[in-house]
C-alpha positions in Angstrom: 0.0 0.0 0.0 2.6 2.8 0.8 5.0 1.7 -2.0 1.2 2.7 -4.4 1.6 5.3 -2.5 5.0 6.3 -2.8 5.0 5.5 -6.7 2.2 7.2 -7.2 3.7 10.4 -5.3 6.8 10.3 -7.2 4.6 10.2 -10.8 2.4 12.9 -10.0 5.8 15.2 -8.3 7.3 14.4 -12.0 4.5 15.6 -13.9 4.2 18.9 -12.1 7.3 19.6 -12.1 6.8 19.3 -16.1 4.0 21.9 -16.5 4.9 25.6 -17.0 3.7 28.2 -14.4 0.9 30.0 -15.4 1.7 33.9 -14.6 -1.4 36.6 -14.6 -0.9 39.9 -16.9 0.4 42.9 -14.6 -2.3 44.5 -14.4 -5.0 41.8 -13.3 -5.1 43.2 -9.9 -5.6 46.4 -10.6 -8.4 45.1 -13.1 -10.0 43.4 -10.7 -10.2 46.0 -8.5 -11.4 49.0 -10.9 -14.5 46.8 -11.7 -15.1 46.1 -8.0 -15.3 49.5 -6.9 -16.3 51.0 -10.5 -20.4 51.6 -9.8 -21.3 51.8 -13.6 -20.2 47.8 -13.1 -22.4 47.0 -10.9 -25.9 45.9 -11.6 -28.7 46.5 -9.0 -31.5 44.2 -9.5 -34.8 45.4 -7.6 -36.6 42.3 -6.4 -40.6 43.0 -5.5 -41.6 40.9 -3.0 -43.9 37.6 -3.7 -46.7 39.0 -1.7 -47.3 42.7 -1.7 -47.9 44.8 1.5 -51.9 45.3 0.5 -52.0 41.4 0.5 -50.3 41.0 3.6 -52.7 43.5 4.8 -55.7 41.7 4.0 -54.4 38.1 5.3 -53.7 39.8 8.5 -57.1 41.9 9.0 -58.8 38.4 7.6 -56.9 36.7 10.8 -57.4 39.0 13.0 -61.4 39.5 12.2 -61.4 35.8 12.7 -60.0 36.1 16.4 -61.9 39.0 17.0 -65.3 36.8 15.6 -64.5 33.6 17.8 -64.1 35.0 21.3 -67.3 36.8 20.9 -69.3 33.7 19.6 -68.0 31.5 21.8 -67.1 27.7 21.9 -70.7 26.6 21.6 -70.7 27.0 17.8 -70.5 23.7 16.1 -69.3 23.9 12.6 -71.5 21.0 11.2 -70.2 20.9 7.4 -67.2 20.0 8.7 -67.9 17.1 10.5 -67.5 14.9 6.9 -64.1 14.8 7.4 -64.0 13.9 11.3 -64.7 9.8 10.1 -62.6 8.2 7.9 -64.1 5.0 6.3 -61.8 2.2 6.6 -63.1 -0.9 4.8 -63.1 -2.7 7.7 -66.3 -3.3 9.6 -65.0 -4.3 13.0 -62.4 -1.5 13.5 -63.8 2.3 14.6 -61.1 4.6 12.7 -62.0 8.6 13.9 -60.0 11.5 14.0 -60.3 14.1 16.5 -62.1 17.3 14.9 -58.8 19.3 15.6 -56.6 17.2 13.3 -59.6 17.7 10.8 -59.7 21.2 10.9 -56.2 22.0 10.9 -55.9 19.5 8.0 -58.3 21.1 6.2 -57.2 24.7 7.1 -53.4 23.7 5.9 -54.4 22.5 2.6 -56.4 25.6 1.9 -53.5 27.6 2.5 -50.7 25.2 0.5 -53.1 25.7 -2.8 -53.3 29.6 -2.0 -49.6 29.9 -1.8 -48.9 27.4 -4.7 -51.7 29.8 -7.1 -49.3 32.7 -5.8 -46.0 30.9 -6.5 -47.0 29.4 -9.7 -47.8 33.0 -10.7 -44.1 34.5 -9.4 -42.4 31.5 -11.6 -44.2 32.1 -14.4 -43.8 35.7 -14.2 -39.9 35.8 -13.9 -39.9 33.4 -17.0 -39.0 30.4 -14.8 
């Protein structure tokens, strides 16, 4: 293994000792550093935001009308057309499958928000030409 090793070394030390240096021009540096710190160089790209402020706006008076609208209802309320989703038929007649309505609401309150934000991102992609 070390005479590989070695043999291998001694090949690869004989081959770069074969290649020429490569040298820059003289003034590379100074190159380099007039397009860093020259401003017509650089190219500011404004990015708008995904979601604009009135949006945000909206989703966040929409929210906060919500918790405004269920501490003065209550917890009485029963949202009945929800109550679909609460049993989950399972093909088997012996076994009782239910899901608490919690899981059902958030589940159903999740996936209404994943095909909001995918409408909005599909329109950003094919916006920018992406």
């Amino acid at each position: 293994m070390k005479e590989t090793k070695n043999k291998l070394d001694t090949i690869l030390g004989k081959a770069m000792q074969d290649l020429p240096l490569e040298k820059s021009p003289a003034s590379f540096t100074q190159h380099v550093l007039g397009q860093i710190t020259n401003p017509e160089a650089v190219v500011v790209k404004e990015i708008e935001p995904l979601i604009s402020k009135r949006t945000w706006s909206i989703i966040g008076l929409v929210f906060l009308g919500a918790f405004i609208v269920s501490f003065q209802i209550g917890t009485d309320v029963e949202i009945a057309y929800l109550d679909v989703f609460a049993k989950i038929p399972n093909g088997i007649g012996s076994i009782d499958l239910s899901v608490p309505p919690i899981f059902t609401y958030s589940f159903a309150f999740l996936s209404i928000g994943t095909l909001f934000q995918l409408t909005i991102l599909k329109r950003f992609y094919s916006k920018i030409g992406y």
